[in-house]
C-alpha positions in Angstrom: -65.9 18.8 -14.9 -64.5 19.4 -11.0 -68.0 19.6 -9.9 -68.8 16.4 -11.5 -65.7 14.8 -10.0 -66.7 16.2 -6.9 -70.0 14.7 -6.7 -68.6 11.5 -7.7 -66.4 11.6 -4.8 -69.0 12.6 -2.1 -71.3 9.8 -3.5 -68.8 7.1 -3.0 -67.4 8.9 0.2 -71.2 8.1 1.7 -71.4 4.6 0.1 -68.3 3.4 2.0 -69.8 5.6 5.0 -72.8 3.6 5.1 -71.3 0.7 5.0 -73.7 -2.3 6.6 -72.5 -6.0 6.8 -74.5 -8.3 4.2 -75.7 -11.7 4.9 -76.0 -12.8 1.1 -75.5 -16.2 -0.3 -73.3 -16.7 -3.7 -74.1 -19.7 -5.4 -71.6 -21.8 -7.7 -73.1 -20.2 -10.6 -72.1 -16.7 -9.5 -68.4 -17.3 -10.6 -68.9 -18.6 -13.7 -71.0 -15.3 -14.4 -68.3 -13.2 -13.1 -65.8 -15.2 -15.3 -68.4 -14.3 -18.2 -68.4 -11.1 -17.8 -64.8 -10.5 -17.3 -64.0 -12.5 -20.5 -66.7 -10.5 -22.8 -65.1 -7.3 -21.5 -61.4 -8.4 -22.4 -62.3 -9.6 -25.6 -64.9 -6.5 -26.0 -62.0 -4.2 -25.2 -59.2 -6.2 -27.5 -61.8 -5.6 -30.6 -62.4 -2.0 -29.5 -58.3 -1.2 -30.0 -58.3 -3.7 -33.4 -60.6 -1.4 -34.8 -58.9 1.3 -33.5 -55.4 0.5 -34.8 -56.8 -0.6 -37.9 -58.4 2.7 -38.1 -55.7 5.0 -37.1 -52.6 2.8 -40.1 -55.7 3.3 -42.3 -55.5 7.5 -41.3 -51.9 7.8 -41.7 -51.5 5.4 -44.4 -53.8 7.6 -46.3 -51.9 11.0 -45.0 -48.5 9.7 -45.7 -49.1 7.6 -49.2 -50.2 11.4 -51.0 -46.9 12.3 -51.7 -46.1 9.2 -53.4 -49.2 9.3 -55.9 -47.5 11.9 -57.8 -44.7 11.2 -60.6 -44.0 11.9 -64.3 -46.2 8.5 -64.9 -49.3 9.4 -62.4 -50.4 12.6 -64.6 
């Protein structure tokens, strides 16, 4: 894991190194991409923890509730 880390940091340490002005041209409709994107990964991420909530009161709903199955009438 380190060594992973490690090459992840040397990579990005020579991407900022070789750094080289860009004469690039945004257009308008770059933006509304960008806004896009940022949007589907919000709502991407917000569905990702519903799930995840709804999975983990489903876990210890089940793992709490087995106690209360049993009584005189539940035989």
């Amino acid at each position: 894991m380190r060594r992973l880390l490690s090459v992840f940091l040397l990579t990005g340490l020579l991407i900022v190194l070789s750094y080289q002005p860009a004469h690039a041209y945004l257009d308008p409709a770059t933006g509304s991409y960008i806004l896009q994107l940022v949007l589907a990964g919000l709502l991407g991420a917000a569905l990702a923890v519903k799930i995840f909530w709804r999975n983990l009161r489903s876990f210890f709903g089940k793992l709490f509730s087995k106690g209360r199955d049993v009584g005189p009438d539940k035989e």
